[in-house]
C-alpha positions as CSV (number, residue, x, y, z in Angstrom):
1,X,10.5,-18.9,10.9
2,X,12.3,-20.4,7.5
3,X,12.1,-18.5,4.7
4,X,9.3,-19.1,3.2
5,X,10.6,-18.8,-0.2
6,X,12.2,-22.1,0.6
7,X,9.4,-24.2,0.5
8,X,8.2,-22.8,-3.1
9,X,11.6,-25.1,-3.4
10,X,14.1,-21.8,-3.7
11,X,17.9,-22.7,-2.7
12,X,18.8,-20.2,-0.1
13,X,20.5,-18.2,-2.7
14,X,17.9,-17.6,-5.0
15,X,15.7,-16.9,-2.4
16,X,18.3,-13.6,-1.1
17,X,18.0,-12.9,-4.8
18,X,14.2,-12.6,-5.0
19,X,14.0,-10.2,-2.1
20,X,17.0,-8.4,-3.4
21,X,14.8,-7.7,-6.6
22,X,11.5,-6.8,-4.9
23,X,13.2,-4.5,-3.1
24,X,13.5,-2.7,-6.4
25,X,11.7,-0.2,-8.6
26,X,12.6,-0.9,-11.8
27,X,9.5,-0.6,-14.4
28,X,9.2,-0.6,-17.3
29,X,12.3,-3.2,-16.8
30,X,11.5,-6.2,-14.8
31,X,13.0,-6.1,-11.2
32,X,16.2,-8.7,-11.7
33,X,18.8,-9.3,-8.6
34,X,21.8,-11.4,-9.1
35,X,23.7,-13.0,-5.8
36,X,27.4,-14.5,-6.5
37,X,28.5,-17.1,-4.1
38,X,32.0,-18.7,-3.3
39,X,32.8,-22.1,-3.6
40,X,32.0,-22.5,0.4
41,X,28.8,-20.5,-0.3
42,X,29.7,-17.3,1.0
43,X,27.8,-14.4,-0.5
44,X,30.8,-12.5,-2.3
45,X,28.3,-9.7,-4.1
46,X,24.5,-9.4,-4.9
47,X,23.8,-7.0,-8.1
48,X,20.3,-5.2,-8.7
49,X,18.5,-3.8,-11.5
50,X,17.4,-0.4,-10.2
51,X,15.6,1.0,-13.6
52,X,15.8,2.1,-16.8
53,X,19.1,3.6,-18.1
54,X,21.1,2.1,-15.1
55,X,23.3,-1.1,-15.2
56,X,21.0,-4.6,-15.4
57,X,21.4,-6.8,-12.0
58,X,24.7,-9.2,-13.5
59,X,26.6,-5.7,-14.7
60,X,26.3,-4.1,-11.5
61,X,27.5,-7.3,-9.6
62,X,30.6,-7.3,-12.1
63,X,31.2,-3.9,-11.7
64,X,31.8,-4.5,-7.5
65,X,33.4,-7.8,-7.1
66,X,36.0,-9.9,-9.2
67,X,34.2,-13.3,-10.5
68,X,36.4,-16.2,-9.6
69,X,36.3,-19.6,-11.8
70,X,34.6,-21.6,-8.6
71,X,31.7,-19.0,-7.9
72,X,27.8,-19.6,-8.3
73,X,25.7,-16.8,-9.8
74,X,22.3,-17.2,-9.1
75,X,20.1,-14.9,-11.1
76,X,16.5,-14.1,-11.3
77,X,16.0,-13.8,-14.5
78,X,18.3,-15.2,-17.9
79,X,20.7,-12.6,-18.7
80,X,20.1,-10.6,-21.5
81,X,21.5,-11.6,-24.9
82,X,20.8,-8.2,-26.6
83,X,22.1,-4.5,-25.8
84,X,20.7,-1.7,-25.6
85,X,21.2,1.1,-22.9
86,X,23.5,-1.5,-21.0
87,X,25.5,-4.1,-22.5
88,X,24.8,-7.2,-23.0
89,X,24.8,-9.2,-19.7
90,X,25.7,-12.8,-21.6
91,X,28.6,-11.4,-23.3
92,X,30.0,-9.2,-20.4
93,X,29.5,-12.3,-18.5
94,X,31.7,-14.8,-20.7
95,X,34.5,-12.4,-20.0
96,X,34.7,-13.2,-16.5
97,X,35.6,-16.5,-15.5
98,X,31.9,-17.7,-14.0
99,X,31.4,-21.3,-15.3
100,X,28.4,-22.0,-12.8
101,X,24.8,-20.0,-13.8
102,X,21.8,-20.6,-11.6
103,X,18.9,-19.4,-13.4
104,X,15.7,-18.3,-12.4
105,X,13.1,-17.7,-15.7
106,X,13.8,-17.8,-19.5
107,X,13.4,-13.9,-20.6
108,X,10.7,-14.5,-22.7
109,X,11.9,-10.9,-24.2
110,X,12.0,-11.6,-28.1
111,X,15.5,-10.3,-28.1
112,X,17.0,-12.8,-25.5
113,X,14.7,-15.8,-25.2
114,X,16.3,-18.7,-24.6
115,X,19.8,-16.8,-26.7
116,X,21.9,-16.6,-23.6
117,X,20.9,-19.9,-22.3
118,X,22.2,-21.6,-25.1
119,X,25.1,-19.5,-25.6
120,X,26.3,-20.1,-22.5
121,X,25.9,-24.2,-23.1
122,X,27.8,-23.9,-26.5
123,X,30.7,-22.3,-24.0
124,X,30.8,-25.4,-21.8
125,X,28.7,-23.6,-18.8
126,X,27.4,-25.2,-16.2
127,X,23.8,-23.9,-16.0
128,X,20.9,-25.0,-13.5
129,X,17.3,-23.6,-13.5
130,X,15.0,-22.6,-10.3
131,X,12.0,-21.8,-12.2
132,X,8.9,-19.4,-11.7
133,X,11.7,-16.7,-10.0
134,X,10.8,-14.1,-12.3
135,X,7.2,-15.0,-13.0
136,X,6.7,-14.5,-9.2
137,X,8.8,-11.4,-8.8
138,X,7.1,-9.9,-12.3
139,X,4.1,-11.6,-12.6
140,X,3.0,-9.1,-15.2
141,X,6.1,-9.3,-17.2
142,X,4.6,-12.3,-20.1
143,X,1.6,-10.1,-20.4
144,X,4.2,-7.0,-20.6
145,X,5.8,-8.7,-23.6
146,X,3.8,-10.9,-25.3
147,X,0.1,-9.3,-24.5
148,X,0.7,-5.8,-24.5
149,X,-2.5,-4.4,-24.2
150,X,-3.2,-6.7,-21.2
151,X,-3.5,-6.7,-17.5
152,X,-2.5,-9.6,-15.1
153,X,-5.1,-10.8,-12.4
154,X,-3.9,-12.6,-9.8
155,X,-6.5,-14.3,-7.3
156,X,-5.4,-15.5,-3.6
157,X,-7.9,-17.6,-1.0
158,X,-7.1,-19.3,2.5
159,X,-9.3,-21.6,3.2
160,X,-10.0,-24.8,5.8
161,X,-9.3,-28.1,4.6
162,X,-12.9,-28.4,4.5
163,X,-13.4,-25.3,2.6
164,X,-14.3,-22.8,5.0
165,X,-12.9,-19.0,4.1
166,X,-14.2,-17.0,7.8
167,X,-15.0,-18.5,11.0
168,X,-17.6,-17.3,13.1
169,X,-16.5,-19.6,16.2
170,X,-12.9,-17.5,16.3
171,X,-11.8,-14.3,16.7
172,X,-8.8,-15.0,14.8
173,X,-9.2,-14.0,11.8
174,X,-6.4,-15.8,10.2
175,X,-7.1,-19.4,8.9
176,X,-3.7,-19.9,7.3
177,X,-0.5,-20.4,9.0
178,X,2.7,-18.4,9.4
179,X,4.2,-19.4,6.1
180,X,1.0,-19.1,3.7
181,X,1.0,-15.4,5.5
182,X,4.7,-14.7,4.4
183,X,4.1,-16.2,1.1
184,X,1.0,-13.4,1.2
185,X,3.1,-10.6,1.7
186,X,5.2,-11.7,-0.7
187,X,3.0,-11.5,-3.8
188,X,1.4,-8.3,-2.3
189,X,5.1,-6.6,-2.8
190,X,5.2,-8.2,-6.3
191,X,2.0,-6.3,-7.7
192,X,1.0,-2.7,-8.5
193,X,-2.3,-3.4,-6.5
194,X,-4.7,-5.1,-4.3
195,X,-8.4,-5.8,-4.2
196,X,-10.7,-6.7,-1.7
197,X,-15.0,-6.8,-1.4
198,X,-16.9,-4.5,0.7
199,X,-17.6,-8.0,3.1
200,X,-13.8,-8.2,3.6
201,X,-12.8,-4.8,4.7
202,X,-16.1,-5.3,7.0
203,X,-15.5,-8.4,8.9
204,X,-11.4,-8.2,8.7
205,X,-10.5,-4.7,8.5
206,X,-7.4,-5.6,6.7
207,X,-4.4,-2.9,6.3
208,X,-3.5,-5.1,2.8
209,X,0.4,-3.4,3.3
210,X,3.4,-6.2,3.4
211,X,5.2,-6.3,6.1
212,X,7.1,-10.5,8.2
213,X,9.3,-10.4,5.0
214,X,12.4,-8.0,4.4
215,X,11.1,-5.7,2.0
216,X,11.0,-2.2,2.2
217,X,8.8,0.4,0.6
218,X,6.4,-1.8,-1.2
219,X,3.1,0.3,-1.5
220,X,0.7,-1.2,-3.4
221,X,-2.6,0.8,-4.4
222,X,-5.6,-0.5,-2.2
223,X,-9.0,-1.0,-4.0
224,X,-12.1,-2.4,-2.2
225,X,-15.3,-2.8,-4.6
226,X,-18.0,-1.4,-2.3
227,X,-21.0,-1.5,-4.4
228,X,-24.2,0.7,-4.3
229,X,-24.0,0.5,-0.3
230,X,-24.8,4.1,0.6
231,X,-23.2,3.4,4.4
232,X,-19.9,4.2,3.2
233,X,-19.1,7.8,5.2
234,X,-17.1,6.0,8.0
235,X,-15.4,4.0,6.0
236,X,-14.2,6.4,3.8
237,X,-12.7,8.1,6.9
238,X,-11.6,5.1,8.4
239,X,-9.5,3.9,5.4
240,X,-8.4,7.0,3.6
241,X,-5.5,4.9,1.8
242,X,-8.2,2.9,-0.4
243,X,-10.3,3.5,-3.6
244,X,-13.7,2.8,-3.1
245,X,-15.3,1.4,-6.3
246,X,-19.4,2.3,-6.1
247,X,-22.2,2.4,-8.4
248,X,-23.3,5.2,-7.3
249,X,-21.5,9.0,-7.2
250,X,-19.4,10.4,-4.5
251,X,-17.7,13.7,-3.4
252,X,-14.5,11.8,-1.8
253,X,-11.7,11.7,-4.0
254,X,-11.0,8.2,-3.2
255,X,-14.8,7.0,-4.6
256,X,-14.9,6.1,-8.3
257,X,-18.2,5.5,-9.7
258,X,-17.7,2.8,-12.1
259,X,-19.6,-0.5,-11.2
260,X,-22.3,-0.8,-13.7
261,X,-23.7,-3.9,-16.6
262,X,-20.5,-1.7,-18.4
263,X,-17.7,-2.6,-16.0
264,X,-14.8,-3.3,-17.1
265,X,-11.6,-3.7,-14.7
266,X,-9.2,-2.8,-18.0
267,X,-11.1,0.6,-17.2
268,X,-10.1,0.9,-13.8
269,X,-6.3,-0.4,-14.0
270,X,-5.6,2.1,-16.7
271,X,-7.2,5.0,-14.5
272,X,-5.6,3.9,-11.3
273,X,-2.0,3.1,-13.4
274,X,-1.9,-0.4,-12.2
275,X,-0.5,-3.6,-14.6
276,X,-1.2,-6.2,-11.7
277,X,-3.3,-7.1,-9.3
278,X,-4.0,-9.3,-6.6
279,X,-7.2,-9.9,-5.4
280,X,-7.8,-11.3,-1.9
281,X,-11.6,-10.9,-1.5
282,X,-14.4,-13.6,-0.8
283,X,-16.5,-15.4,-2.6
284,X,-18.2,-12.4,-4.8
285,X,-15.0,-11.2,-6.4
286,X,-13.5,-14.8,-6.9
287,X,-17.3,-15.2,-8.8
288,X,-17.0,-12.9,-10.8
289,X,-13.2,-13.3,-12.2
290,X,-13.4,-16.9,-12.3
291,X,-16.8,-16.9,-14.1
292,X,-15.4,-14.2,-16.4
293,X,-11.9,-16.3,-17.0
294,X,-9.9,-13.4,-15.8
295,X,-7.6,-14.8,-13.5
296,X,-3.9,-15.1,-14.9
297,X,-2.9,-16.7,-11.8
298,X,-4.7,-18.4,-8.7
299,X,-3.3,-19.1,-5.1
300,X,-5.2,-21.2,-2.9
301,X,-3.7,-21.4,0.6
302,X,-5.5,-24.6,2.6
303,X,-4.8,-25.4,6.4
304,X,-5.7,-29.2,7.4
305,X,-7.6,-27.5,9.9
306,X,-11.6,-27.7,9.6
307,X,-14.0,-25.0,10.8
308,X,-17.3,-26.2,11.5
309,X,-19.6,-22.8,11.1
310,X,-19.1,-19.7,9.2
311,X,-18.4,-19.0,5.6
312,X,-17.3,-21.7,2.9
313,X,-15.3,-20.8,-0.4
314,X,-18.1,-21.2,-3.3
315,X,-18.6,-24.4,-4.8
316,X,-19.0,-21.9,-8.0
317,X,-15.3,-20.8,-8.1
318,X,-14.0,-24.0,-6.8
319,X,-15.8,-26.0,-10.2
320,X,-14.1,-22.9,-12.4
321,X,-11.0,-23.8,-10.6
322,X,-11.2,-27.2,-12.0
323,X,-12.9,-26.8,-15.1
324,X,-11.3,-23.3,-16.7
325,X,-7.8,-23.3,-14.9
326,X,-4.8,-25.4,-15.1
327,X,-3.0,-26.7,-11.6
328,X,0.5,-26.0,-11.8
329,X,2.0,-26.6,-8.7
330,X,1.2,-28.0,-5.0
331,X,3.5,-27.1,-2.4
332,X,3.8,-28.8,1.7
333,X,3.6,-25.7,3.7
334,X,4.1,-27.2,7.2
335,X,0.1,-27.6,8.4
336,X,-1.2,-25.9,5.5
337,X,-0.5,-26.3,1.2
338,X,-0.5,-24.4,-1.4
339,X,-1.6,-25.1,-5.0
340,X,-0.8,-22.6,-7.7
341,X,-3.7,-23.0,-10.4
342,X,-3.2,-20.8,-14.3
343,X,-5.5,-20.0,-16.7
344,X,-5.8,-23.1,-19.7
């Protein structure tokens, strides 16, 4: 299969560079990878930001290659303007010879914003953009900076292309194609967490871990919101690994009583130390965050497949879709599309 990063319109080399990053652990610091390229686009070095106190992505790609005046860096994220506990990446860079910048994301960072990119252009760089790199790698980075005291929701759906979300005339219980799946895994290894309805973990049983890309150790924290469903012994057993939010009381150290007319999901985040989430329930999560205007970000996966019986994707979310949220994007995936909606 193609990467999928390459049909979100990612060159080859930016897409190495996002898998480089999310094969970091960097927070509080954003995960940033940098890949530097010949002129005959051979890989020469790829640099990573492994966390606070260590060298940022560009200075440990310096630090184990020589930059020659023909190379391509691609980066993630725009190098940093300022320094702190490393130094900063624009200058360090302007004393190699790289004239060619590839960049993923303006650093929306106060301190660098939009600095290095122009100080580069005042020095006669060549500089190119391949946008949304960092936004999909940290989605919770904007909040991180500019909203500090808030969490980013991310919502996810695969559907038929006449809006069916399960089919009862299959036993597979995939509707989306190879690449949608990929793309799937993808922003699972992107978030802190991942939430699913009672009715999901029911009908798909789903392990939610991220595996058909190449990234390593990504362990997002589970969540299914069970309800007040007092059936929940076997399922506790069964799927160990998860929190199971109730409304009612449990022994289990993996039950937390908090769904009430009081919820809120702030709550739970904090407790459960999680900045983002993805949610890839049915229709009664998506009702509730879209009714609520939660969603930072959407991702609606559609095959041009249509199922004839089963379950459709609420007409309720799908008219919040279009009335609170912005479409940003619509992408060809093969058999299937996907269209990237914000909130306005």
């Amino acid at each position: 299969m193609d990467n999928p990063l390459s049909y979100l319109n990612y060159s080859k080399f930016m897409q190495d560079a996002i898998i480089a990053a999310l094969n970091t652990k960097a927070f509080p610091n954003p995960k940033v990878a940098a890949v530097l390229t010949d002129n005959n686009g051979n890989i020469k070095s790829t640099g990573v930001h492994h966390g606070p106190g260590t060298n940022h992505a560009e200075m440990d790609l310096i630090s184990k290659t020589t930059i020659e005046k023909d190379d391509i860096l691609y980066v993630t994220l725009e190098p940093c303007f300022h320094s702190d506990t490393s130094p900063s990446c624009a200058l360090e860079l302007l004393n190699t010879s790289i004239q060619n910048i590839v960049i993923g994301d303006l650093d929306v960072d106060p301190r660098t914003n939009g600095k290095s990119i122009e100080l580069f252009k005042n020095k006669g760089l060549n500089i190119q953009f391949e946008y949304n790199a960092n936004n999909l790698i940290n989605p919770h980075y904007v909040n991180q900076k500019i909203n500090e005291s808030t969490n980013t929701l991310i919502g996810k759906i695969a559907s038929s292309q006449n809006d069916y979300i399960y089919n009862d005339q299959s036993d597979d219980k995939y509707i989306s194609n190879n690449i949608s799946l990929a793309l799937t895994h993808i922003l699972r290894a992107s978030v802190d967490g991942i939430a699913i309805g009672k009715n999901t973990l029911l009908i798909d049983n789903p392990k939610l871990d991220v595996r058909q890309i190449n990234i390593k150790n990504s362990n997002p924290t589970k969540i299914v919101f069970w309800g007040s469903d007092p059936n929940i012994e076997t399922h506790l057993s069964k799927n160990s690994d998860f929190f199971f939010i109730t409304s009612f009381n449990h022994q289990a150290d993996n039950v937390i009583s908090l769904l009430d007319e009081n919820f809120e999901v702030n709550k739970l985040l904090k407790m459960l130390n999680i900045n983002s989430l993805l949610i890839e329930g049915g229709n009664y999560l998506h009702k509730y965050f879209t009714a609520n205007a939660i969603y930072d970000k959407f991702y609606w996966f559609k095959s041009m497949n249509d199922i004839t019986s089963g379950i459709k994707f609420s007409d309720e979310v799908i008219n919040s879709l279009q009335k609170n949220y912005k479409l940003i994007n619509k992408f060809p995936l093969k058999d299937n599309h996907l269209t990237t909606y914000t909130y306005i």
